[in-house]
C-alpha positions as protocol buffer text, in pm:
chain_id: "A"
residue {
  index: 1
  type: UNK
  ca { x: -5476 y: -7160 z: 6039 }
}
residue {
  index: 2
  type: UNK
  ca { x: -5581 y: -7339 z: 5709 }
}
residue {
  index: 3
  type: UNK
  ca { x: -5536 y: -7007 z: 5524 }
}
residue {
  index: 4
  type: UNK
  ca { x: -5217 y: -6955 z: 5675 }
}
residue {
  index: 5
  type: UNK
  ca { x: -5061 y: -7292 z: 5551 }
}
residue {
  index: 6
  type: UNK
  ca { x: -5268 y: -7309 z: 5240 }
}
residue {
  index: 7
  type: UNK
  ca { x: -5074 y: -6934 z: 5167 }
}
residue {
  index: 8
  type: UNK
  ca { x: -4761 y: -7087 z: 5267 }
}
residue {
  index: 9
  type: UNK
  ca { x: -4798 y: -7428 z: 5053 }
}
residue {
  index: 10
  type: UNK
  ca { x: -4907 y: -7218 z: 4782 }
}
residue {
  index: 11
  type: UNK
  ca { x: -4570 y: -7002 z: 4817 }
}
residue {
  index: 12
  type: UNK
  ca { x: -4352 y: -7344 z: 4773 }
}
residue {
  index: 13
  type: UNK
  ca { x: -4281 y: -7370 z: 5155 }
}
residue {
  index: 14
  type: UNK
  ca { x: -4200 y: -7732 z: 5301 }
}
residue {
  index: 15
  type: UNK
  ca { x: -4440 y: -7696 z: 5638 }
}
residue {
  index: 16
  type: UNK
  ca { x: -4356 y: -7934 z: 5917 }
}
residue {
  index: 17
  type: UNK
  ca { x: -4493 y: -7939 z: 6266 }
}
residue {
  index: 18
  type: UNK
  ca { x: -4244 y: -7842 z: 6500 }
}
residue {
  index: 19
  type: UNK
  ca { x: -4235 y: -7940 z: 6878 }
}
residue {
  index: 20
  type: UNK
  ca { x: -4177 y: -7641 z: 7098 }
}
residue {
  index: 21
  type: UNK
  ca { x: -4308 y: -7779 z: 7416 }
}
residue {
  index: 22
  type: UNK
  ca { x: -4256 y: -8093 z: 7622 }
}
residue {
  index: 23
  type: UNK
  ca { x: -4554 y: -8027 z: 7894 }
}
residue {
  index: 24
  type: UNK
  ca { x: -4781 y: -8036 z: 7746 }
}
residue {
  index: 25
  type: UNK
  ca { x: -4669 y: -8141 z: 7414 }
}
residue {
  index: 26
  type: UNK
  ca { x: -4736 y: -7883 z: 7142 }
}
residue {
  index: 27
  type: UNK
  ca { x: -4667 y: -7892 z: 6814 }
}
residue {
  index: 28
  type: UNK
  ca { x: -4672 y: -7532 z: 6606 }
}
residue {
  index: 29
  type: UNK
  ca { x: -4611 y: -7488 z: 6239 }
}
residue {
  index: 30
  type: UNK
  ca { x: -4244 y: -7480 z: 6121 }
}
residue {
  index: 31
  type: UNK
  ca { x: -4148 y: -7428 z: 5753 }
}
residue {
  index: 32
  type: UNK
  ca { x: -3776 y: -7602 z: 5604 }
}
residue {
  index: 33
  type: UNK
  ca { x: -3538 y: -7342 z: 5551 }
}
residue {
  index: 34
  type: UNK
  ca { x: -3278 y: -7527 z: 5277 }
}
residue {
  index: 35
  type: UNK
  ca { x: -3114 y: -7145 z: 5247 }
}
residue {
  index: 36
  type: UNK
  ca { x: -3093 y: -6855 z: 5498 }
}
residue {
  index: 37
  type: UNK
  ca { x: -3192 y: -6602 z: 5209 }
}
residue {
  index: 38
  type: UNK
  ca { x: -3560 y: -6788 z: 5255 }
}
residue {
  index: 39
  type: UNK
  ca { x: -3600 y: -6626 z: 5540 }
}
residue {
  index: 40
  type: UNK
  ca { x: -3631 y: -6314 z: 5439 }
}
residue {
  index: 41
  type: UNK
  ca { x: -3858 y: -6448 z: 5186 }
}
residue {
  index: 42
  type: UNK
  ca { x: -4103 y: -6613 z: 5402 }
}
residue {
  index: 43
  type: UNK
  ca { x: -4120 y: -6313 z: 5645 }
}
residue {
  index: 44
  type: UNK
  ca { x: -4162 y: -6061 z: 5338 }
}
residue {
  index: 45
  type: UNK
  ca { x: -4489 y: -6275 z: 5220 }
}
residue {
  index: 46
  type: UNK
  ca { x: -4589 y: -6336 z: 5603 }
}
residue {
  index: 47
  type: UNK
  ca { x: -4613 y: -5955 z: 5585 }
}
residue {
  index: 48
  type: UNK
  ca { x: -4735 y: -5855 z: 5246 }
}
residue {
  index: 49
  type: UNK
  ca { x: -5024 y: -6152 z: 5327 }
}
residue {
  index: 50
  type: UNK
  ca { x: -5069 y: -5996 z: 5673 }
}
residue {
  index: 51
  type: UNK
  ca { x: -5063 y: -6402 z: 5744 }
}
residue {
  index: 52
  type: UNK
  ca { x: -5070 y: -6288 z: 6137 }
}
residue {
  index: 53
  type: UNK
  ca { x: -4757 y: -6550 z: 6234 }
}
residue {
  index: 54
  type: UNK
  ca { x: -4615 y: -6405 z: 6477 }
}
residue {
  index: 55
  type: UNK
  ca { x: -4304 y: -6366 z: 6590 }
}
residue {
  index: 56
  type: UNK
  ca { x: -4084 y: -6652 z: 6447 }
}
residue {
  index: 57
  type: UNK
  ca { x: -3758 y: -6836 z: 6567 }
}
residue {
  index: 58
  type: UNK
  ca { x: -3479 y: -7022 z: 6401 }
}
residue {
  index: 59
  type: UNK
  ca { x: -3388 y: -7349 z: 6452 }
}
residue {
  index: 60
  type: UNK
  ca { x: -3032 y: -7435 z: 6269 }
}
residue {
  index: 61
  type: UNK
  ca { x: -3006 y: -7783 z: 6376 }
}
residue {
  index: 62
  type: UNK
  ca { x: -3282 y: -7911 z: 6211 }
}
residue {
  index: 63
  type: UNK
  ca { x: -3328 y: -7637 z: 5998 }
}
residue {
  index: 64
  type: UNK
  ca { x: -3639 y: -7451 z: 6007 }
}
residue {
  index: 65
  type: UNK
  ca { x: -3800 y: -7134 z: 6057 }
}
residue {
  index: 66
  type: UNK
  ca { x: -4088 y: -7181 z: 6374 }
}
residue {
  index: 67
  type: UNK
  ca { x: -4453 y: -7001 z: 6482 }
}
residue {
  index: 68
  type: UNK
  ca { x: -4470 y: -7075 z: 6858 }
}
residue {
  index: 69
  type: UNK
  ca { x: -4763 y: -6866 z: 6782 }
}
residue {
  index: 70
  type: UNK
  ca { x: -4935 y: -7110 z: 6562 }
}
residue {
  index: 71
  type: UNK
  ca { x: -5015 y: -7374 z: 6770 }
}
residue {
  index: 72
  type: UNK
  ca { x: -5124 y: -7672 z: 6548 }
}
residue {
  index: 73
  type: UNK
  ca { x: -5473 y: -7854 z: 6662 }
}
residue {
  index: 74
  type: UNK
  ca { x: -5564 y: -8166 z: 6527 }
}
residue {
  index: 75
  type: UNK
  ca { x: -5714 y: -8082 z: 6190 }
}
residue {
  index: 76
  type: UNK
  ca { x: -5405 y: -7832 z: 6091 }
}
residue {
  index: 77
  type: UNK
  ca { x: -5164 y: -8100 z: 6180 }
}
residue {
  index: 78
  type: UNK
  ca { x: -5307 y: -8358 z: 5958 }
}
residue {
  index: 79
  type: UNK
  ca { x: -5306 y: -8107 z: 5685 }
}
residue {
  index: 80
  type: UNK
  ca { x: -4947 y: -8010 z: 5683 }
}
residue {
  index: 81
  type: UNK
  ca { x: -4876 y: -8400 z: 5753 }
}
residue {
  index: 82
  type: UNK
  ca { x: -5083 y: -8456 z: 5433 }
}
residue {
  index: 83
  type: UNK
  ca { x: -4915 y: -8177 z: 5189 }
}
């Protein structure tokens, strides 16, 4: 996972954890989408760094584009909370 957001910070993305699940609560990574063009942006270098994301999701009303596949654990939480 640290590869995966360092890639990501590296890119210019705003990371966030993002709460997908009440029971239990889990928190995956999320990057701020200011633009819809970033999108295709962040899933073109998702794929060209074979970044292994999975599929993503789209949350307008905050807005942000979501890995439910990336759960966050402790130490990859504190380091998007840190950046």
């Amino acid at each position: 996972m640290e590869d995966i957001i360092k890639t990501l910070l590296d890119y210019g993305c705003k990371l966030t954890p993002y709460n997908f699940n009440d029971k239990p609560v889990l928190f995956c990574l999320a990057v701020h989408v200011s633009d819809p063009k970033e999108i295709w942006h962040i899933a073109n270098l998702c794929n060209d760094e074979s970044l292994g994301v999975g599929q993503p999701q789209y949350d307008k009303d905050v807005p942000c584009l979501y890995f439910p596949a990336c759960v966050l654990d402790a130490v990859s939480f504190k380091q998007i909370v840190d950046a």
